[in-house]
C-alpha positions as CSV (number, residue, x, y, z in Angstrom):
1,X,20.5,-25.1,110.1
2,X,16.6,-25.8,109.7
3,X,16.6,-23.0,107.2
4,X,19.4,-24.3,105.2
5,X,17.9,-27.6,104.3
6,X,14.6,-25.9,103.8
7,X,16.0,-23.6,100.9
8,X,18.3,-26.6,99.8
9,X,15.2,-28.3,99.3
10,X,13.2,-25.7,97.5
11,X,15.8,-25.2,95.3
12,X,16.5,-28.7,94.3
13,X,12.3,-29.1,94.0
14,X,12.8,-26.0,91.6
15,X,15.4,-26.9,89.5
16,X,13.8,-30.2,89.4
17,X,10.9,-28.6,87.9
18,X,12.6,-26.8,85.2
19,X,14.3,-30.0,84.2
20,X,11.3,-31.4,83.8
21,X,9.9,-28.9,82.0
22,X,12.9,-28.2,79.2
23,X,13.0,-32.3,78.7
24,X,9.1,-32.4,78.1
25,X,9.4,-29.3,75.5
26,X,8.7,-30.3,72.2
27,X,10.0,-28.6,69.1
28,X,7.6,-26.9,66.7
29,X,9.6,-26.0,63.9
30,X,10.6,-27.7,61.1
31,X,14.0,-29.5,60.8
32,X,16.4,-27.8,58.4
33,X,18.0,-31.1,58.3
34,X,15.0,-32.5,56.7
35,X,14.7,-29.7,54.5
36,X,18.1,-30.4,53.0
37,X,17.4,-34.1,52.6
38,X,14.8,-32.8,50.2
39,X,16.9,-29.9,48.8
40,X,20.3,-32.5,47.9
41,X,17.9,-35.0,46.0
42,X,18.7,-35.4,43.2
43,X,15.0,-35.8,41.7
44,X,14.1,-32.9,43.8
45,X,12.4,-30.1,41.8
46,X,14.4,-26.6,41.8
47,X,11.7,-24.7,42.3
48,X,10.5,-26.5,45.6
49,X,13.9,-26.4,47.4
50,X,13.7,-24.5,50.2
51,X,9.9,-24.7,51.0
52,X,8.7,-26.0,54.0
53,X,5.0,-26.8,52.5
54,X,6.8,-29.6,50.6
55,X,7.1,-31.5,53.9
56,X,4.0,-29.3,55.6
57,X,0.5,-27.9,54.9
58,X,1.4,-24.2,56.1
59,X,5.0,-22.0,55.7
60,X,7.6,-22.6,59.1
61,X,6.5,-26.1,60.2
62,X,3.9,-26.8,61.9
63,X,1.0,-29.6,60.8
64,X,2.7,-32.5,58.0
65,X,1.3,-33.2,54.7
66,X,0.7,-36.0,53.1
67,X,4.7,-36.1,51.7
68,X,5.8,-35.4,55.6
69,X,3.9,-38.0,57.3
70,X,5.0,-40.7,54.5
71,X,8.3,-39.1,54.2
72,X,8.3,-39.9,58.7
73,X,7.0,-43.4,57.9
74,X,10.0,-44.0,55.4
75,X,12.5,-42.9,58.4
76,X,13.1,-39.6,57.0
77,X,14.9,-41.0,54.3
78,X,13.8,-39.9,49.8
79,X,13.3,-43.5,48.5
80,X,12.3,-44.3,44.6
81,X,9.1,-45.5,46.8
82,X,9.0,-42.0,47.6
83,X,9.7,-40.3,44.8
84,X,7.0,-42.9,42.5
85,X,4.1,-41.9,45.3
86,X,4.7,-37.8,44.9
87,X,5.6,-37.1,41.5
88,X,4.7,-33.7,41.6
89,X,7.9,-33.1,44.5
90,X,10.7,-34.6,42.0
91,X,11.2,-34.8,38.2
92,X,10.9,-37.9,36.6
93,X,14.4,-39.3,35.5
94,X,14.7,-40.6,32.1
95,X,16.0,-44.3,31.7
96,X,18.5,-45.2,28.7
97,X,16.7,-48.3,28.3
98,X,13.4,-46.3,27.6
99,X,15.3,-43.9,25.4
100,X,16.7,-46.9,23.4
101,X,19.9,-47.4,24.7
């Protein structure tokens, strides 16, 4: 009987442990989901979709850029805020009433 609670405890204590452990992992990749927030703009240029150094310094993730920490700040979420502080990630729309119309 002794024994029995003594492995019922070490296995709960392990379990415990790997619990703890999975819920304390965090992720170093980049998000694809991010990625295709970028790719589905609009404004985004065609031949940046699909990069990961639009969001981050080096390819797969890893350390943010200037563009991934403000695009974090702005709740993940391409704003015309956005777009007017990188204009070298999206093309420049043109507006009717600068064309005259």
């Amino acid at each position: 009987m002794r024994q029995l609670k003594l492995f019922v405890l070490l296995t709960f204590i392990g379990l415990a442990a790997l619990v703890k452990m999975a819920l304390l992992a965090q992720p170093v990749a980049a998000k694809p989901a991010f990625m295709d927030r970028y790719d589905h703009d609009p404004l985004a240029k065609a031949n940046l979709r699909g990069h990961c150094t639009v969001c981050h310094i080096g390819r797969g993730g890893g350390e943010r850029n200037d563009f991934g920490e403000a695009f974090e700040d702005a709740g993940y979420r391409i704003t015309p805020k956005l777009r007017a502080k990188f204009p070298e990630l999206f093309e420049q729309k043109a507006t009717t009433s600068a064309q005259g119309g």
